[in-house]
N, C-alpha and C positions, 0 to 999 in steps of 0.2 A: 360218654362215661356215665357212672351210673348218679344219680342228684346226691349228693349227702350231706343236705337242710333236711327241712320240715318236712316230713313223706308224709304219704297216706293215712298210714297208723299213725300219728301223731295228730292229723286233723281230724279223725274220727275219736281219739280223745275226748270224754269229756270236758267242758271248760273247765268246771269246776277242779278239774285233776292236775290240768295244766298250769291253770292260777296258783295253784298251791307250789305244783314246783316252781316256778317261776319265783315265787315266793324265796323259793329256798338256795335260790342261785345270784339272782338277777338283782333285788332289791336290798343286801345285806349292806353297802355302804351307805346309801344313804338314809337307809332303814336305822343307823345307827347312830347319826349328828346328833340328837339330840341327848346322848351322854356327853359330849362337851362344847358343843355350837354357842350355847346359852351362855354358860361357864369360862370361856374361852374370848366375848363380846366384851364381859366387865372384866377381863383380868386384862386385854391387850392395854399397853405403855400404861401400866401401874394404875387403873382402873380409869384409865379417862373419862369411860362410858360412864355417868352413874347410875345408882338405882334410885332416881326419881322417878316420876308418872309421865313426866315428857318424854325421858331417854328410853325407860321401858316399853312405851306405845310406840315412840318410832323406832325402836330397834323389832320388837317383833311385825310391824306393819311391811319393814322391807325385807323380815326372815319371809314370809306369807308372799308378797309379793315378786320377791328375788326368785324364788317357786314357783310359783303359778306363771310368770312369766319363761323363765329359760328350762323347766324342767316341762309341765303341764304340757303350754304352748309348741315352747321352741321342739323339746326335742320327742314328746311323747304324740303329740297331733303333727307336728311336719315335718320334722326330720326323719321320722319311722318309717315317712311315706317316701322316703328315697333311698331305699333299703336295694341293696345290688341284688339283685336275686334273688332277697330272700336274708341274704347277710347286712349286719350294720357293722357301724366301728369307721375309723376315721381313714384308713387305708380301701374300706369297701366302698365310702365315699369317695375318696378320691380316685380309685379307679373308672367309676363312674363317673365322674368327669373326665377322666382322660379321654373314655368311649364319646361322651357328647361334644367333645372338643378333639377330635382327632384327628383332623385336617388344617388343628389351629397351632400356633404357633406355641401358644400357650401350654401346650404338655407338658413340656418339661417342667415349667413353673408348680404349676399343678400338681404332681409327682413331688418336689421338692416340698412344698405346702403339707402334701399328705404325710411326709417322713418327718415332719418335725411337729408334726399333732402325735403321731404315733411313738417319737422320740419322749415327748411331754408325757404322754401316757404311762411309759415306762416307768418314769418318777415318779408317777402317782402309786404304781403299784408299790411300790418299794415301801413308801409312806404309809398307806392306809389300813396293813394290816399290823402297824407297830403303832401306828395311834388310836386305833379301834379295839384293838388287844388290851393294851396299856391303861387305857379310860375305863373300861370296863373291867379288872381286876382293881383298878385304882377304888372304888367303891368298896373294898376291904377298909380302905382310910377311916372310914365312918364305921362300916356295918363291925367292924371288928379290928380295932387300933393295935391290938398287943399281933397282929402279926403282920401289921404295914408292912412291915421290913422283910415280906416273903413275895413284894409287887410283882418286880422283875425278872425272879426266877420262875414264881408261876408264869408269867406273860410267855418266857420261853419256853418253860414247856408243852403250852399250849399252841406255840407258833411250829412246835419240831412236830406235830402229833397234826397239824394242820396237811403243811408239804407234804407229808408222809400218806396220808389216803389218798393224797390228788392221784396214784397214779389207779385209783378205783373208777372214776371217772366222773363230770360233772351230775352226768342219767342219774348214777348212787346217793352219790350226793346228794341231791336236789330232793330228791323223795325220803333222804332222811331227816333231810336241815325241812324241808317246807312244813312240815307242821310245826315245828320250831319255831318258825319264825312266823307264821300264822299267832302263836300264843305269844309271840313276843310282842305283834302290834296291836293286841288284844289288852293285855299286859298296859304298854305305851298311853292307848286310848280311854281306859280305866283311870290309871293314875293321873294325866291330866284333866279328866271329866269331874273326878272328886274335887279339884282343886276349883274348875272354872265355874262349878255350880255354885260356889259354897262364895265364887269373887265374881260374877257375869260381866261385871264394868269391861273386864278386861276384853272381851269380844267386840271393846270401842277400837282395840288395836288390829282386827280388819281390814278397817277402812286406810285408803291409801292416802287420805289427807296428813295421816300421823306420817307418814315417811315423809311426804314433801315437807311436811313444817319440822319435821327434824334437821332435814337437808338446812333448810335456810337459816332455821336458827345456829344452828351448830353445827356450820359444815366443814369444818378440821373436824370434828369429833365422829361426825357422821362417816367422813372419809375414812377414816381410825378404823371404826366398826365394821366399813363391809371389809375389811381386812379379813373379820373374823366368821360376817353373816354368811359370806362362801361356802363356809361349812354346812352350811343346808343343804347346799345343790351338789357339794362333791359325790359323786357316784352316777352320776347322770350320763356322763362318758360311757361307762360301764353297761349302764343299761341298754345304751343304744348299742355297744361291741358287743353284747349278749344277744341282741336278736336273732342274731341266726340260731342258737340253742333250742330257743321255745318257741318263737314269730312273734309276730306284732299283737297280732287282737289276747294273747291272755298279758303280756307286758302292761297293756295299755289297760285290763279290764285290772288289776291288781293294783295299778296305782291310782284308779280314782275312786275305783271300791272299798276298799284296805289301806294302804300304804298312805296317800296324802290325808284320808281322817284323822287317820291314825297320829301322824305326824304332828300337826296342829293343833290338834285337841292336847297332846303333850307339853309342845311349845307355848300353849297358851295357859297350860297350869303352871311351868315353870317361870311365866310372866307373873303369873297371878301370885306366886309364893313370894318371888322376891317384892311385891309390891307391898304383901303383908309382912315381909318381915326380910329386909336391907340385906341383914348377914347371911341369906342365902344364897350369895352370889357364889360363895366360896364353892359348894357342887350342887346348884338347884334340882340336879337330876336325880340324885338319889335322895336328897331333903324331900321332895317330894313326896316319898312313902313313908307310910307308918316303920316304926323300929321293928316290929316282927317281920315287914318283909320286906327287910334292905339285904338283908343272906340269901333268902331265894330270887333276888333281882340281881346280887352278882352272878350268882350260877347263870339265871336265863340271859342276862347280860352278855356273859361271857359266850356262852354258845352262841347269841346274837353276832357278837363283834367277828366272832372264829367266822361266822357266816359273810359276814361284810368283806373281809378278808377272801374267801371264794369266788364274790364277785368280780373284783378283780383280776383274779391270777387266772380264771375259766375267761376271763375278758383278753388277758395275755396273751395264753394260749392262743387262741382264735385271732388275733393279728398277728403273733409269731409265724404261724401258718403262714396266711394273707402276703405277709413280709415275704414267707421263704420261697412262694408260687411266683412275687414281681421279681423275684431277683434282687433281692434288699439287703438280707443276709444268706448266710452261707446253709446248703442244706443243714438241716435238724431230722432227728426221729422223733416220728409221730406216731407215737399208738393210738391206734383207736380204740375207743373204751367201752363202746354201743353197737351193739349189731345191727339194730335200727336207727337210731343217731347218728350221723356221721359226719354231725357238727358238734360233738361228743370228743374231743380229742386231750390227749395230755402228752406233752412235750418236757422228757427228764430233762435235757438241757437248761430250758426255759426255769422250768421249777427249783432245779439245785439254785440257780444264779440269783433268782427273785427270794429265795429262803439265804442265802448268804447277806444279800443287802437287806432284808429285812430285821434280821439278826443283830445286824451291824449297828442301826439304827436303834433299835431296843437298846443295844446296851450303852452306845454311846449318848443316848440324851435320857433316857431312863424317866420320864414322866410324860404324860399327853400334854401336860399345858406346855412345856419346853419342845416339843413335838410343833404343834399346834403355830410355832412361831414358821416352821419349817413346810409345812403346809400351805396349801393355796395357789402358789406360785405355778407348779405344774398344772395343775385343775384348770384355771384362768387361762393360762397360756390355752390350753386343750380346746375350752370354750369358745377363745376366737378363732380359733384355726378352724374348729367344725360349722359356724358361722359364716366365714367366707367361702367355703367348700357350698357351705345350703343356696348361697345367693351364686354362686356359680352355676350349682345345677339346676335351681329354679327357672334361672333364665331359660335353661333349651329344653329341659326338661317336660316342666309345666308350664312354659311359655309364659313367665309372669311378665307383665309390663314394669316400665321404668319406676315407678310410682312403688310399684308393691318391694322392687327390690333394695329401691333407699330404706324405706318404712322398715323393712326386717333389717339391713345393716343397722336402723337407728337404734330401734327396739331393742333386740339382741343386743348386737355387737356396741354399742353404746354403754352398755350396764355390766356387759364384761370385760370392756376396757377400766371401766372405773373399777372392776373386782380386782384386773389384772394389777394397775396405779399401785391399788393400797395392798397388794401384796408384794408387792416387787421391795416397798421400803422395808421390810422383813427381809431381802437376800442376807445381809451382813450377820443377822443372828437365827439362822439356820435356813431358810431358803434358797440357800446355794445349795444343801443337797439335792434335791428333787432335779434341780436345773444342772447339778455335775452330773447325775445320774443321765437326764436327756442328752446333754451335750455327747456323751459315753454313745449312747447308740445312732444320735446324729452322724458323730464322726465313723462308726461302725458301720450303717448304711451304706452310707456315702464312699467307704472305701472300698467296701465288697462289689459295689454295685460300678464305680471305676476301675477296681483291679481287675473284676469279671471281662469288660470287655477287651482291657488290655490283652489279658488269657487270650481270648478269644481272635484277637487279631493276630496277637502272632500264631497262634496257634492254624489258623488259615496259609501261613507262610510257609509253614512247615507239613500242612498236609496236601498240600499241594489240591488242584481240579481233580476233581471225581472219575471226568472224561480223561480224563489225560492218565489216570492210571489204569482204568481199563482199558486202554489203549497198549499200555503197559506190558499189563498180563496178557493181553492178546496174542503179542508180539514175546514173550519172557517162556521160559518151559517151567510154568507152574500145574504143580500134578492138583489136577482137583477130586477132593475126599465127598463121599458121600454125606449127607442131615443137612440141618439149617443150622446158618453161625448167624445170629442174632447180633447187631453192633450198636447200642443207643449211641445218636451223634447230631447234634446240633443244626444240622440240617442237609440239604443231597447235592449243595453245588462242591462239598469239599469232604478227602477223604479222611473216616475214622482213623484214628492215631492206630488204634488196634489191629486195625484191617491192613494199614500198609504195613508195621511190624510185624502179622502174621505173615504177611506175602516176603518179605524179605527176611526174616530170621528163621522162619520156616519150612517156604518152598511151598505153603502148600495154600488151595483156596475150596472152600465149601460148595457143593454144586448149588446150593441154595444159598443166597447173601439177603440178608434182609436190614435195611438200615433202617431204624427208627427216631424217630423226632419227635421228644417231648415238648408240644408250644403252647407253654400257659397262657389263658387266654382271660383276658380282665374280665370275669363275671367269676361268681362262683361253682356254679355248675355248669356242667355240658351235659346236654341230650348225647342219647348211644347215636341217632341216626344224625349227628352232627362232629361225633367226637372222632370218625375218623378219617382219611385221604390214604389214596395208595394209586402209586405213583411209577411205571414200569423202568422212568430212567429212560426208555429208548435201548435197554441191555438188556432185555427179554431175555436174548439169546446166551447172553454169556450169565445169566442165572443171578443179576446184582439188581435189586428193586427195596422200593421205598417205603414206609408207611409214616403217617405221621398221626401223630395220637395227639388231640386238642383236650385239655386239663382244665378244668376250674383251679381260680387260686384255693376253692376247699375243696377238691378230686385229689384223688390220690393216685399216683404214676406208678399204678402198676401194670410193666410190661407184658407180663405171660398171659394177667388174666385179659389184658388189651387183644395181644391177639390173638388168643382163643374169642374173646367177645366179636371182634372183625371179620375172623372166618366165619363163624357162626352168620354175621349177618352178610357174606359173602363179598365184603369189602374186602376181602385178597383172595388170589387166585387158590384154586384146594391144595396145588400142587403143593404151597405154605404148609397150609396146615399139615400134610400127611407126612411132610419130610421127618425124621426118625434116623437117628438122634437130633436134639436140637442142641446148638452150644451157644453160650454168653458170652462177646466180648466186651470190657467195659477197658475207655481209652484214660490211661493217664500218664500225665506228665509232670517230671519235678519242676515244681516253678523257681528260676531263680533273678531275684532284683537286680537290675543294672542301671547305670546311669543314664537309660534313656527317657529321654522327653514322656509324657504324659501323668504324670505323679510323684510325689514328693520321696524321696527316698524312706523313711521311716514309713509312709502308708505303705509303700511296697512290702517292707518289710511286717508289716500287720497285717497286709496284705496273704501273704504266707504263711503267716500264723496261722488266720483265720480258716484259709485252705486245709491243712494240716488238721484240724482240727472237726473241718466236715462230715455230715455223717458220710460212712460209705455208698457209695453210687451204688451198687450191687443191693445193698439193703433199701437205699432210697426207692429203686425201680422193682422191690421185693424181684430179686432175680434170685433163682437157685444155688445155692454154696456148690454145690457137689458139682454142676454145669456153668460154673461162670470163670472166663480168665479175665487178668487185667496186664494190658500191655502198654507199652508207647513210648514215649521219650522226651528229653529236658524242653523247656519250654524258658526263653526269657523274656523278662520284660521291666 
């Protein structure tokens, strides 16, 4: 099938075009921390932190640090470089492991591993474009007090005008927000440059000695803080689920070019301010700037955060997918948004559901610092899952020795376990959201992907051997119709639901039968001269023969243009291609729950929900309305 990552035209891009967009997709969350990272350090548990010189120094020495290690290192130098094909994100990882481990026992683990990063991930998205929204309209508080009290509603309607372009598609996007957000780390790099010229000492907060002598000195309090220092590195997930959008080298040239200066040079005036002057802990970020340009720093703000916000949900997207190729969730519609991208996609499903809880969110905690309590929890979680995933695939992958894969569990997974600690004491005052949201598509997964096979089994019982029905018709007086009946069906040792309800309600059978088999295959793309198998069955004669079409979890299963593209490369016989008419049958059955053994009764019955609620198979497989039927019968389970 045909690749749809990073093509041709995309690597003949210039860098410089790609950085930009990248720019304007990929780096909007954590391009955005330092409107309340800073802010959000001295307010946790009633200012534990203070604004002394000691707490100052080591709290920015492990915002610097906390960076350079798990975003720089961990996920921009070696996580990038275990990219599935091309794709990142914590489901592309962990499919990749499933491949280097697929004679191990360990898959299944693996698999579960990968659905509860991906579950985490989901709570992050929910969170990040209502506290990045939020913080940056909240900058009215200051720049213009007489209409504080318009926070909220502005926030929404800039979250309803957000959802609402996504179905234009990321490609648009990106080449509108990237200059945006180019002047926004420009912007960022400015304002903290004036601050740390004018204070230099503060470039003592660097070095990593300030965080270990904070640790020691004050390690409840230090523990307190990375509660909040997290919020540097949130977005780092995202980044790496966006690689497949742009690739790895303009990701990687943007954030050490742009992005991490930028960042720092920020964080280190906003150190520098509160050291000059205590009371700006209250919003260091907009204290920052001069009074004339606190209104034009909402505005660019605001577009900023609107952009941080795209990171994620263009991140969503692209595991929702991922999700819907393993068999995780229940098919979704996916438009494609890029004629040349076709890692380009927006999924309405996805989008209504992520703008409902986003929503929800705004209005129920209604400020970023009460937000901000709510935060982390999912991020953290994210971090160590994609960490034991790296030390997974290191081992077969790049063959690391035993040495190197303690050394990255320590490093890493050592410092996100201590993120994870001091967020988790925040479940009670909002932290359970992120983590009911995960749990929400934990138990989602995990039910589609046990009710599927349930389907499936019985579903075997009732379609009885392949052989044995055309044994059937051999022996039965079915009148056979001229064209080809097309049947998508899960594989050729048993017969389509459709195929035997056409023969029996009927009477009648196609002189051409062609069964097809969609098998998503853990990488993201498939080559044409691998994507496809055709298979005679041994029933030459009585005109019933197989093909199977091999999918990336980012290809798209489309039948007709499959076997038009198969004929073409004479992977089926011609007689296929020339038959005229051709007809569609798509097999379904009403599922209904019973009291037998393999699942709980209520999953069965969400089970069926979730069914019920699937895109159409007809639309999934883009099969033709005017040529498609749909047949079959009840199904229990």
């Amino acid at each position: 099938m045909r690749a749809v990552g990073m093509n041709a035209d995309s690597a003949r891009r210039p860098a410089v075009v790609m950085m930009i967009a990248a720019l304007g997709v990929v780096f909007g969350d954590i391009g955005t921390s330092p409107l309340y990272a800073m802010q959000t350090v001295f307010a946790l548990d009633h200012g534990a932190v203070r604004p002394t010189p000691d707490d100052v120094y080591g709290v920015i020495s492990l915002m610097f640090w906390s960076a350079t290690l798990i975003v720089s290192i961990k996920y921009v130098t070696v996580t990038m470089r275990a990219s599935n094909e091309g794709e990142g994100g914590v489901l592309a990882l962990a499919a990749l492991a499933q491949r280097l481990y697929a004679r191990s026992r360990r898959v299944a683990v693996l698999l579960v591993i990968g659905i509860v990063g991906v579950s985490l991930f989901y709570g992050d998205s929910v969170i990040t474009p209502a506290i990045s929204v939020l913080s940056s309209v909240e900058g009215l508080e200051i720049a213009a007090p007489g209409i504080s009290h318009l926070v909220v509603p502005i926030a929404a309607v800039i979250l309803v005008l957000l959802f609402a372009v996504q179905r234009f598609g990321t490609g648009k996007v990106g080449r509108f927000f990237g200059p945006i957000m180019l002047l926004w780390f420009v912007a960022l790099a400015a304002a903290g440059l004036s601050m740390v010229v004018q204070h230099p000492g503060v470039l003592r907060g660097l070095s990593p000695t300030y965080a270990v002598g904070f640790v020691i000195a004050h390690p409840f309090i230090a523990f307190v803080a990375m509660g909040a220092i997290v919020l540097v590195i949130t977005g780092a997930e995202a980044l790496y689920a966006d690689m497949g959008h742009f690739g790895r080298s303009p990701i990687r040239r943007s954030w050490f070019i742009v992005v991490f200066p930028a960042l720092y040079l920020n964080y280190l005036g906003q150190a520098a301010l509160i050291l000059d002057d205590p009371n700006a802990v209250g919003n260091p970020f907009f204290l920052l700037l001069p009074p004339w340009a606190r209104i034009p720093m909402v505005v660019l703000a605001t577009a900023a955060t609107v952009i941080a916000s795209q990171a994620v949900i263009s991140g969503a997207f692209s595991l929702s997918r991922q999700a819907m190729q393993l068999g995780l969730v229940p098919p979704l519609t996916v438009r494609q948004t890029s004629e040349r991208e076709g890692g380009q996609i927006y999924l309405p499903v996805v989008n209504a559901l992520l703008f409902v809880g986003v929503l929800a969110v705004v209005l129920a905690f209604r400020s970023s610092q009460a937000l901000a309590t709510a935060y982390g929890v999912s991020v953290t979680g994210a971090l160590v899952v994609d960490t034991v995933l790296l030390v997974v695939v290191a081992r077969r992958l790049w063959h690391w020795r035993g040495w190197q894969l303690i050394m990255t569990a320590i490093l890493f997974g050592g410092l996100e376990v201590i993120f994870l600690a001091a967020n988790l004491s925040k479940v009670l005052s909002g932290g359970w959201v992120p983590l009911l949201i995960a749990a929400a598509v934990l138990v989602t997964m995990t039910t589609w992907r046990t009710g599927r096979q349930l389907v499936l089994a019985a579903r075997r019982d009732i379609e009885g051997r392949l052989s044995d029905f055309v044994e059937e018709v051999r022996d039965d007086d079915v009148r056979r119709v001229p064209g080809l009946a097309v049947f998508p069906h899960i594989g050729k040792d048993t017969t389509p639901l459709a195929l035997r309800a056409n023969v029996d309600h009927n009477r009648v059978l196609h002189e051409h039968v062609l069964i097809v088999s969609v098998e998503a295959v853990q990488v993201p793309h498939v080559r044409d001269s691998d994507a496809y198998s055709f298979d005679d069955l041994g029933y030459a004669d009585d005109g019933i023969q197989h093909l199977t079409i091999r999918a990336g979890f980012s290809d798209d299963a489309d039948i007709p243009t499959a076997i038009r593209a198969a004929c073409a490369m004479q992977a089926l016989p011609g007689v296929l291609a020339e038959a005229q008419p051709v007809s569609y049958f798509v097999s379904h059955g009403n599922i209904t729950p019973t009291r037998a053994p393999g699942m709980r009764r209520w999953r069965k019955r969400f089970f069926v929900v979730l069914a019920h609620n699937a895109a159409d198979p007809a639309a999934r497989f883009r099969l033709p309305s005017r040529q498609t039927v749909t047949m079959g019968g009840d199904v229990d389970i």
